[in-house]
C-alpha positions as CSV (number, residue, x, y, z in Angstrom):
1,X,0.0,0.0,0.0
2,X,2.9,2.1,0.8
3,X,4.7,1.9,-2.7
4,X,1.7,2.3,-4.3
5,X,0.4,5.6,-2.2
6,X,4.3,6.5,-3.0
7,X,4.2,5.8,-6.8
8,X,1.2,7.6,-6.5
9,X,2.6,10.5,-5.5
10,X,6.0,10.3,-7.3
11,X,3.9,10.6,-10.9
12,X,1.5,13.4,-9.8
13,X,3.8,15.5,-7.2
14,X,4.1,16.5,-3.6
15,X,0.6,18.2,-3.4
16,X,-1.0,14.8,-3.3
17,X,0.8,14.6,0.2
18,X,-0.7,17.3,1.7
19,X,-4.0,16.2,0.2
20,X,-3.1,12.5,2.4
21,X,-3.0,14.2,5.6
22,X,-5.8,16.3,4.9
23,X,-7.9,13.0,4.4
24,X,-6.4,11.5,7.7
25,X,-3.9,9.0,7.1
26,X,-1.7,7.9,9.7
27,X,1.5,10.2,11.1
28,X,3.5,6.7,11.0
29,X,2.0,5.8,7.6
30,X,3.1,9.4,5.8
31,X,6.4,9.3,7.7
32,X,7.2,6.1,6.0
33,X,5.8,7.7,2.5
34,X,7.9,10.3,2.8
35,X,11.2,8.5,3.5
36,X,10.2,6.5,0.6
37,X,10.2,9.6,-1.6
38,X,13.1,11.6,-0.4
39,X,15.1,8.3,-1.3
40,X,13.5,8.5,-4.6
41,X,13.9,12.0,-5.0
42,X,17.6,12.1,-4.4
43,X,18.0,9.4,-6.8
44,X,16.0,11.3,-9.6
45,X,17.9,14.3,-8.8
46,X,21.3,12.3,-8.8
47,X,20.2,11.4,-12.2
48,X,19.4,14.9,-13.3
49,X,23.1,16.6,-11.8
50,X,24.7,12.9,-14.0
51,X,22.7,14.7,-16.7
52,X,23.5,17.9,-16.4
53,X,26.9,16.7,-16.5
54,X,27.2,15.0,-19.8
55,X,25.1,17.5,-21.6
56,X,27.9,20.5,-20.4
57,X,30.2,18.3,-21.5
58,X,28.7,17.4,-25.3
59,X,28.1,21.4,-25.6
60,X,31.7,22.1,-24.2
61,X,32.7,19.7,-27.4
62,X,30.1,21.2,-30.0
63,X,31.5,24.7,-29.1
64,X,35.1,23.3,-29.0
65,X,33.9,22.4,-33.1
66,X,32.4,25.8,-33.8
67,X,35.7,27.5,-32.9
68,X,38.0,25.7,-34.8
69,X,35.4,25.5,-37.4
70,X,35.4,29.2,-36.9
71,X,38.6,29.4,-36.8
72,X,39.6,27.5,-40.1
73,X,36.9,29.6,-41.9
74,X,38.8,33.3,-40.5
75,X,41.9,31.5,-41.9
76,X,40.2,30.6,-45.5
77,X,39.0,34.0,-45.7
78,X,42.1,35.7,-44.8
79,X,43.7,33.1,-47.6
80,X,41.7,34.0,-50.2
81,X,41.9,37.6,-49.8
82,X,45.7,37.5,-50.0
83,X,44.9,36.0,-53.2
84,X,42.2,37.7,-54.0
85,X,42.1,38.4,-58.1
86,X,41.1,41.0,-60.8
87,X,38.9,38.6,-62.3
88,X,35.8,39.3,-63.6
89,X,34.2,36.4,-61.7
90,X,35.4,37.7,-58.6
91,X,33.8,41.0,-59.0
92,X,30.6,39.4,-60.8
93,X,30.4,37.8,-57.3
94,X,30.9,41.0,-55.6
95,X,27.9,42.7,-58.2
96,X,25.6,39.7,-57.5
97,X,26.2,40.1,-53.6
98,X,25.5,44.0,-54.4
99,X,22.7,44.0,-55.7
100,X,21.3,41.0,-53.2
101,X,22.2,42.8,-49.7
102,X,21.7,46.8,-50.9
103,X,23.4,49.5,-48.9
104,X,24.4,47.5,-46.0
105,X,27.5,45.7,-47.9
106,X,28.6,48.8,-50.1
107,X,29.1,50.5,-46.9
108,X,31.0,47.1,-46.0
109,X,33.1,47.3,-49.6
110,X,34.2,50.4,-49.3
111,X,35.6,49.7,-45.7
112,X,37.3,47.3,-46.6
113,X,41.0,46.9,-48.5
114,X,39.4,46.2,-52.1
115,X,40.7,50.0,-53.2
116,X,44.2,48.5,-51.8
117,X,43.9,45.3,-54.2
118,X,43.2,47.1,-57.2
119,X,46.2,49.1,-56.5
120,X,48.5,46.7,-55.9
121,X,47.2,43.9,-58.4
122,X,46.8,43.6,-62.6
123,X,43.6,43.6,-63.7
124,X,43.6,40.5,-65.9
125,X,41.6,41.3,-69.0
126,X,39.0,43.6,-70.4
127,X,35.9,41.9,-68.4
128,X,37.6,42.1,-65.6
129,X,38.3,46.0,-66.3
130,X,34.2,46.9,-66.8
131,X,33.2,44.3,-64.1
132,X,35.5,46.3,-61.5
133,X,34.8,49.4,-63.1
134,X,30.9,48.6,-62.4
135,X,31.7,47.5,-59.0
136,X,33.7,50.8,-58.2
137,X,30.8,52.9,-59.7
138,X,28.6,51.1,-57.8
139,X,30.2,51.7,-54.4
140,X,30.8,55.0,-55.3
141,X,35.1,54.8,-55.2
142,X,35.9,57.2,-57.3
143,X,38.9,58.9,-56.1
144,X,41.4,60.2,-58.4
145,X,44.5,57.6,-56.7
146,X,41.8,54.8,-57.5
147,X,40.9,56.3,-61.2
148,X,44.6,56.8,-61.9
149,X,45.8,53.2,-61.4
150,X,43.3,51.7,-63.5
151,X,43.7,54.4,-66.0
152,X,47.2,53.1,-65.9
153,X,46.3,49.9,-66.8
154,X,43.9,50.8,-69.5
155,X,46.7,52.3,-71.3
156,X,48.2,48.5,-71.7
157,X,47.7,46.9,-74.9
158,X,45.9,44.1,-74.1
159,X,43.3,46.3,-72.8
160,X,43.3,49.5,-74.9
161,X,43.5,47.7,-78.0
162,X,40.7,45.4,-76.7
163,X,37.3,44.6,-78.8
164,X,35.0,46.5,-76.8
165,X,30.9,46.5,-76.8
166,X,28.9,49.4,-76.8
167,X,27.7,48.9,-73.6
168,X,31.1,48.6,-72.3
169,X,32.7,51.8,-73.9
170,X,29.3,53.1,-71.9
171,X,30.8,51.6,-68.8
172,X,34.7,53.3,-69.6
173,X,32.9,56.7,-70.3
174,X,30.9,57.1,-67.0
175,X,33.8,55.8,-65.0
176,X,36.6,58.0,-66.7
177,X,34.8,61.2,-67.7
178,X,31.5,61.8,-66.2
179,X,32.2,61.2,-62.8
180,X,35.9,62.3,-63.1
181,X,37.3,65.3,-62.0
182,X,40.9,65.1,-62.7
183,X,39.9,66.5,-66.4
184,X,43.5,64.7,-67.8
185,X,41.4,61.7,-69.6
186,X,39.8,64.0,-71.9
187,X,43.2,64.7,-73.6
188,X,44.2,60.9,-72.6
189,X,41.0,58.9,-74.0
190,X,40.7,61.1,-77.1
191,X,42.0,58.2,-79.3
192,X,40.6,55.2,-76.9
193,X,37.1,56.8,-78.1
194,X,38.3,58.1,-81.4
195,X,38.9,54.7,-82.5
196,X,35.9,53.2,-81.5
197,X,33.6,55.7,-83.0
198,X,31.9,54.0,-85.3
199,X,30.2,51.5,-83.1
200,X,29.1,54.1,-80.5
201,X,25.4,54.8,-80.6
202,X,24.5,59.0,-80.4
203,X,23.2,58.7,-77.3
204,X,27.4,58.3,-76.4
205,X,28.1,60.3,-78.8
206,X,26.5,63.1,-77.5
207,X,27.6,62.7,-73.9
208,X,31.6,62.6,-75.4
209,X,30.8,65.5,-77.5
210,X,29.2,67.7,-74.3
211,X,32.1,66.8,-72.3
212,X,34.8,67.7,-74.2
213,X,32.7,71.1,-75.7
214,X,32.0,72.4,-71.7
215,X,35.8,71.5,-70.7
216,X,37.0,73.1,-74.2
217,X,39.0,70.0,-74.9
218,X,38.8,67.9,-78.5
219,X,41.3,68.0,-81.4
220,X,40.5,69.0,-85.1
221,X,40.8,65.3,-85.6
222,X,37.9,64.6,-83.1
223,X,35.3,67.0,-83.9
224,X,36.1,66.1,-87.8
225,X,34.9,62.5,-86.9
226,X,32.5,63.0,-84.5
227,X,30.7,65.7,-87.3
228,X,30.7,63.0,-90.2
229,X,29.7,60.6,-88.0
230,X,26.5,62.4,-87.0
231,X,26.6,62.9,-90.8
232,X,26.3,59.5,-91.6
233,X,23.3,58.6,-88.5
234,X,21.4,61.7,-90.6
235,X,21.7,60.2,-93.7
236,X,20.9,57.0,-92.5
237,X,17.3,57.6,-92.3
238,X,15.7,54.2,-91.8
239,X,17.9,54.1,-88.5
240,X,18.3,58.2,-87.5
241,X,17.2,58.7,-84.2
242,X,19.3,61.9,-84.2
243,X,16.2,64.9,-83.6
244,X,17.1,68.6,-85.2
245,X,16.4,69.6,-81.9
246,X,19.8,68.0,-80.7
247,X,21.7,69.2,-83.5
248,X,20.7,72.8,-82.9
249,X,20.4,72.8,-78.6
250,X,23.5,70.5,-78.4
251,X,25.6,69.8,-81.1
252,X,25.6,73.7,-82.6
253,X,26.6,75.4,-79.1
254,X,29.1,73.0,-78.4
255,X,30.9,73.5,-82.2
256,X,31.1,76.8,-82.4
257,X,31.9,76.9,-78.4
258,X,35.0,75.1,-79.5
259,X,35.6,76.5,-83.0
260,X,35.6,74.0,-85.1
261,X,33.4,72.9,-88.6
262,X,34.5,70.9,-91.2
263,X,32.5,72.0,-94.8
264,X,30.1,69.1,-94.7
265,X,28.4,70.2,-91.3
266,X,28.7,73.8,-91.6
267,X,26.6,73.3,-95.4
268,X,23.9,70.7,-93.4
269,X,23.7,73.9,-90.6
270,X,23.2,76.6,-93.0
271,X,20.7,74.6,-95.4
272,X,18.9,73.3,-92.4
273,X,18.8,77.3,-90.8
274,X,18.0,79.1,-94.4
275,X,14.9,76.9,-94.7
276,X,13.4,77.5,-91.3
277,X,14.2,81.1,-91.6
278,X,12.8,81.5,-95.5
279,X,9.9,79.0,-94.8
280,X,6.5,81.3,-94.4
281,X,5.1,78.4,-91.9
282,X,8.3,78.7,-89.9
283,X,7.7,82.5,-90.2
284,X,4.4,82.7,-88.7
285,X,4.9,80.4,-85.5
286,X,8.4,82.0,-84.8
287,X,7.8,81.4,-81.4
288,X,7.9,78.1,-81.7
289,X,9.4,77.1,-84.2
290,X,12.9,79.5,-84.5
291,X,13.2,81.2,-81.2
292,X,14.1,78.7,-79.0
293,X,17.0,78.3,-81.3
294,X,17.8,81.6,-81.5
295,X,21.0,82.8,-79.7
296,X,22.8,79.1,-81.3
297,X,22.5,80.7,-84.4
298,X,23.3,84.2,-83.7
299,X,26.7,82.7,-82.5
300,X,26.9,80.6,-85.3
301,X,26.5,83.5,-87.5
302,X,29.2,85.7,-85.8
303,X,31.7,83.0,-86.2
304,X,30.7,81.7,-89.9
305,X,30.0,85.4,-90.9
306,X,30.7,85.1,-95.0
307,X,29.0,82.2,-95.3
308,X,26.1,83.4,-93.9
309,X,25.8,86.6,-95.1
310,X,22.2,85.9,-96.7
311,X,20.3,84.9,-93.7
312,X,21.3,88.1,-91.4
313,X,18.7,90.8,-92.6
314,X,16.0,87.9,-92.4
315,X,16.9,86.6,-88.8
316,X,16.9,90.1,-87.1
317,X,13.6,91.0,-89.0
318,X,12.0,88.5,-87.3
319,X,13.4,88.8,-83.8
320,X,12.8,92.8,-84.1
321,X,9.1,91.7,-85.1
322,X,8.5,89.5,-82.2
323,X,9.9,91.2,-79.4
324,X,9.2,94.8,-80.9
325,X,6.1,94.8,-78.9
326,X,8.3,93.9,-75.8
327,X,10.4,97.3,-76.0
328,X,13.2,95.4,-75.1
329,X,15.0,92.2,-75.6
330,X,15.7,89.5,-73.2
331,X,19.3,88.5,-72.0
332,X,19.7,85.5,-73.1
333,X,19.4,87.1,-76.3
334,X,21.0,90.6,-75.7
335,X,24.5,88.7,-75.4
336,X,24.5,86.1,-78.4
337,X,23.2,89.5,-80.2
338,X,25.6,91.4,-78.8
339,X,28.4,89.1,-80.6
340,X,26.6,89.1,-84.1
341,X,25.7,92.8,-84.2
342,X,29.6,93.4,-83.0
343,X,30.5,91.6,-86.3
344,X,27.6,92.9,-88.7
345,X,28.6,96.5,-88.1
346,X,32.5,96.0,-88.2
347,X,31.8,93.9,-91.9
348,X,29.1,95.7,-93.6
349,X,28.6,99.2,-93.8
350,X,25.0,98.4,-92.9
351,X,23.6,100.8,-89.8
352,X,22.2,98.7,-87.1
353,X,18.2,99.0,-86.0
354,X,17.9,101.4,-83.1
355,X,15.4,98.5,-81.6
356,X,19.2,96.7,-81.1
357,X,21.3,99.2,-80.3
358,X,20.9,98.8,-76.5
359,X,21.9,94.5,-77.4
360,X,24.8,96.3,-79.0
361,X,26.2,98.4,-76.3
362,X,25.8,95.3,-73.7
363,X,28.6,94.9,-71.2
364,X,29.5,92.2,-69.0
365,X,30.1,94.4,-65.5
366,X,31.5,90.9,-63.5
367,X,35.0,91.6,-64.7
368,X,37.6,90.2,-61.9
369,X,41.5,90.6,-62.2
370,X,43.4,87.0,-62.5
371,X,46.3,86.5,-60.0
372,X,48.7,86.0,-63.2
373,X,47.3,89.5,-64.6
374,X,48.2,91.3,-60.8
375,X,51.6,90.0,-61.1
376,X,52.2,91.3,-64.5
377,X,50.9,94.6,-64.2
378,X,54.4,95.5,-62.1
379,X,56.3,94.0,-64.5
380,X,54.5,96.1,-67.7
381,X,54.6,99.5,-65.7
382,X,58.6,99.5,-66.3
383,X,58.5,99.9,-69.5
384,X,54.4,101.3,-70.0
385,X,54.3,105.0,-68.2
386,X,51.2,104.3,-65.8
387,X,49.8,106.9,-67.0
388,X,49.0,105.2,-70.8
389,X,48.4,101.6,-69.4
390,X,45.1,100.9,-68.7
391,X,43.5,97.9,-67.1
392,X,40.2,95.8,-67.2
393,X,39.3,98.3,-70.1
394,X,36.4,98.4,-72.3
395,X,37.1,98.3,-76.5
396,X,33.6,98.4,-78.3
397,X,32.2,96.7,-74.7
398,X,34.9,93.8,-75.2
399,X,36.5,93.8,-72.1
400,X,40.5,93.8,-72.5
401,X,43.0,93.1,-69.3
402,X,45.4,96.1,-70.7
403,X,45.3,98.6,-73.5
404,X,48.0,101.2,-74.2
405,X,48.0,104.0,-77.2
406,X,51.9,104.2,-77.4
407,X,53.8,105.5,-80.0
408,X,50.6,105.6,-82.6
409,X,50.0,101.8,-81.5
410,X,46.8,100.7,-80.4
411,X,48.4,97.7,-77.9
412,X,46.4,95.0,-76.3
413,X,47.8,93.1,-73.7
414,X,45.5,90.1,-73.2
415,X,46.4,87.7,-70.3
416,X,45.1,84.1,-71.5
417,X,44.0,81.0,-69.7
418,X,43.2,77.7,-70.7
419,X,39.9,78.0,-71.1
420,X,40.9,80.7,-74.5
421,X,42.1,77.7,-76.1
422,X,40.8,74.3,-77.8
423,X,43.7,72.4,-79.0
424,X,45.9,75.8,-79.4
425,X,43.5,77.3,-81.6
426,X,40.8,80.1,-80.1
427,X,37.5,79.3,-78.7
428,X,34.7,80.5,-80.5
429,X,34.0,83.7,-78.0
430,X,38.0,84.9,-78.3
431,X,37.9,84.1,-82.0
432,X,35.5,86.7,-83.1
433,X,37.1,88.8,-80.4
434,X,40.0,88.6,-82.0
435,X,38.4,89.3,-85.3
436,X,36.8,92.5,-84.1
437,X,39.8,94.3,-82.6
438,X,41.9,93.3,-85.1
439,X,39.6,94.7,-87.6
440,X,39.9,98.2,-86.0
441,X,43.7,98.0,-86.1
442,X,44.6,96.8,-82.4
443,X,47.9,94.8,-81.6
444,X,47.1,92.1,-79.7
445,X,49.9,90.5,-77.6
446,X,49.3,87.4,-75.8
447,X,50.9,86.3,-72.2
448,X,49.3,83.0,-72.0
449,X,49.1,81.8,-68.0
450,X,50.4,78.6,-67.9
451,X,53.5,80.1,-69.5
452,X,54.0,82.8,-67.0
453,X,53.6,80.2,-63.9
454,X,56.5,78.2,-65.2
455,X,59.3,81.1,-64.8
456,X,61.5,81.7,-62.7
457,X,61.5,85.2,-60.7
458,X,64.5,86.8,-62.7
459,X,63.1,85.4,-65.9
460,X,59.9,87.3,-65.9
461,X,61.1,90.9,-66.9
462,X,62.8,89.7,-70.3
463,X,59.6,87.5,-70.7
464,X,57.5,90.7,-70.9
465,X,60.5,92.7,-72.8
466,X,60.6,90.7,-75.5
467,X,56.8,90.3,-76.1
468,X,56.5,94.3,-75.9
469,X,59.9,95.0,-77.9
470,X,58.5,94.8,-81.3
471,X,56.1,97.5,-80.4
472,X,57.3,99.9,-77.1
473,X,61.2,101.2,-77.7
474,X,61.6,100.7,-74.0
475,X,61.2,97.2,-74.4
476,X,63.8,97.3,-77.3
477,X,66.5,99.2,-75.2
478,X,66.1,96.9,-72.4
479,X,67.1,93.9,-73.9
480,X,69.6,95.7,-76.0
481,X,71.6,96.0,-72.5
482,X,71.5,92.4,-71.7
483,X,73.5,92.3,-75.1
């Protein structure tokens, strides 16, 4: 009865014991019940503690496992990033990764040593170059260190002379130029892109072209192809996707920005122009239909004057119609008009419209002295009497850094940057510039500031002597002492 009451009690718990003397069992009776289950309960819990035991001990082992197993994977990891690759799988892997995870690993890429790697490693072949250039684009590591290795590589053969897709010349093109700010690849990739021309789609084109146009980069040769090229994709009419919005809004501005027309696209420009402007339809929606090209082809005109000679009483007829109700004209056309009408009067011996003549006396007030043009103002006044130079000074409202009427010379003393040139020939503004003061009988001299920064200090006074010598006798009898 006893082993029963106690099993009893073992499977549904102490409570029942209570319940037992409740119900009036015997004192002797639960006293032997109880010593029955304290012996069973320390043998249960001697069980449990044996059990306790072994189970620390398997999850001592299983987390003995996961270090080494740990442990060995650090160890692969740290292998296989000492010999990490260039490949293009490896950076397809990185891509794939990318584009799975988001943010949170580009954040992890570009704390990490990959920048390192590519430094310090050959990238093996042309898929590997646009998969790391994709990667790199992607994670945003653009620095110029980063962009100059790789550009580095690119100039190896097996790379630059590579077959390359028109999505992957896409690839080189963002990477290089249009998030680049070291503006050396412009000069550099010329030929990388010149060569590849043909396959480019105008969509590429047309980025290369705007590039090298607003940095006022781009030899003859370039703009020679790129203009028959656009050439051909007009001609090619089952397949021209090329709008004459483009050519006027893009490809226009950024030719005659940068001076350059070979005869075939100057003749499609002026055709194209002369039947808009001579077109009654085009006439009587001017608004819409000329105006928005506008100041394009007033520079256009100012630079290819002669040839365009027949379209200039037409084109200001029709802007003085329009805005003739206005009283006045609008800026962005008073400066392009300024240009033109500079050239019209200097060329014809045609009176300009008193409707324009407020276009034609326009002057750009922002006019700041250069740091070059305050150092060589000190070196001018010894042989210039300060009196007769004058600086930042208006000709015709072009503004000129000096001018000096000595010894019945009109003198100009123009202090040039970069930005006057395009391949050592003038951009479009200076060129009519040029052509205008030169028509009224100035000297222009030239002190060009890339130059002037490479002299030395005792250098700088012969510079300027003998670029005034041939004009200011001063000049002449200083160098004449250094005889």
């Amino acid at each position: 009865m006893i082993k029963g009451i106690s099993k009893i009690i073992k499977q549904q718990g102490f409570l029942q014991f209570q319940l037992l003397n409740k119900a009036g069992v015997q004192s002797r009776t639960l006293y032997l019940i109880q010593a029955g289950l304290f012996k069973n309960q320390k043998f249960y819990f001697a069980r449990l503690n044996n059990r306790s035991t072994k189970n620390s001990l398997r999850q001592q082992q299983d987390d003995n496992k996961d270090q080494i197993q740990n442990e060995n994977n650090q160890q692969n990891t740290e292998n296989e990033e000492q010999h990490f690759e260039l490949t293009a799988k490896n950076f397809d892997k990185m891509l794939h990764a990318i584009n799975e995870k988001g943010e949170s690993l580009i954040e992890v890429i570009r704390q990490s040593d990959l920048t390192d790697k590519i430094l310090n490693n050959t990238i093996q072949d042309k898929q590997a170059l646009i998969s790391c250039l994709r990667v790199l684009e992607k994670c945003q590591l653009l620095d110029n260190t980063l962009r100059e290795s790789i550009y580095q590589q690119l100039k190896k053969t097996y790379l630059f002379d590579a077959s390359y897709s028109n999505q992957e010349l896409g690839v080189i093109l963002k990477y290089f130029m249009l998030k680049s700010q070291k503006k050396l690849y412009l000069i550099e990739l010329e030929n990388f892109f010149l060569k590849r021309l043909d396959q480019l789609e105008e969509y590429h084109i047309r980025q290369l072209v705007k590039i090298y146009s607003s940095n006022l980069k781009g030899s003859t040769q370039f703009y020679d192809a790129v203009q028959e090229k656009l050439l051909s994709i007009i001609e090619n009419k089952n397949q021209n996707q090329l709008q004459f919005n483009d050519m006027m809004n893009i490809y226009l501005p950024a030719f005659t920005k940068t001076n350059y027309f070979n005869k075939n696209i100057e003749s499609y420009y002026i055709k194209q122009i002369e039947q808009r402007l001579q077109a009654e339809e085009y006439q009587m929606y001017f608004k819409e239909t000329i105006l928005p090209y506008v100041p394009n082809i007033l520079f256009f005109f100012a630079l290819q004057f002669e040839s365009t000679q027949n379209m200039h009483e037409i084109l200001l007829r029709l802007i003085r119609n329009h805005h003739q109700k206005d009283k006045c004209l609008p800026t962005y056309i008073s400066k392009p008009l300024n240009l033109f009408l500079k050239v019209y009067t200097l060329f014809t011996d045609k009176e300009v419209d008193d409707f324009f003549m407020p276009a034609l006396r326009y002057k750009n007030m922002h006019i700041q002295s250069s740091r070059v043009q305050d150092e060589i103002q000190p070196y001018l006044l010894r042989f210039i009497p300060k009196i007769h130079l004058k600086e930042n000074h208006y000709i015709d409202s072009f503004n000129v850094d000096f001018f000096t009427y000595l010894d019945d010379k009109k003198i100009i003393i123009e202090v040039n940057g970069r930005h006057h040139y395009v391949h050592n020939r003038y951009s479009g503004v200076y060129q009519i510039k040029h052509k205008c003061l030169e028509k009224q009988g100035y000297i222009i001299i030239e002190i060009k500031d890339y130059d002037w920064n490479e002299l030395q200090e005792n250098e700088k006074e012969t510079y300027v002597a003998k670029l005034l010598s041939p004009f200011i006798e001063k000049a002449n009898k200083y160098l004449d002492k250094l005889k």
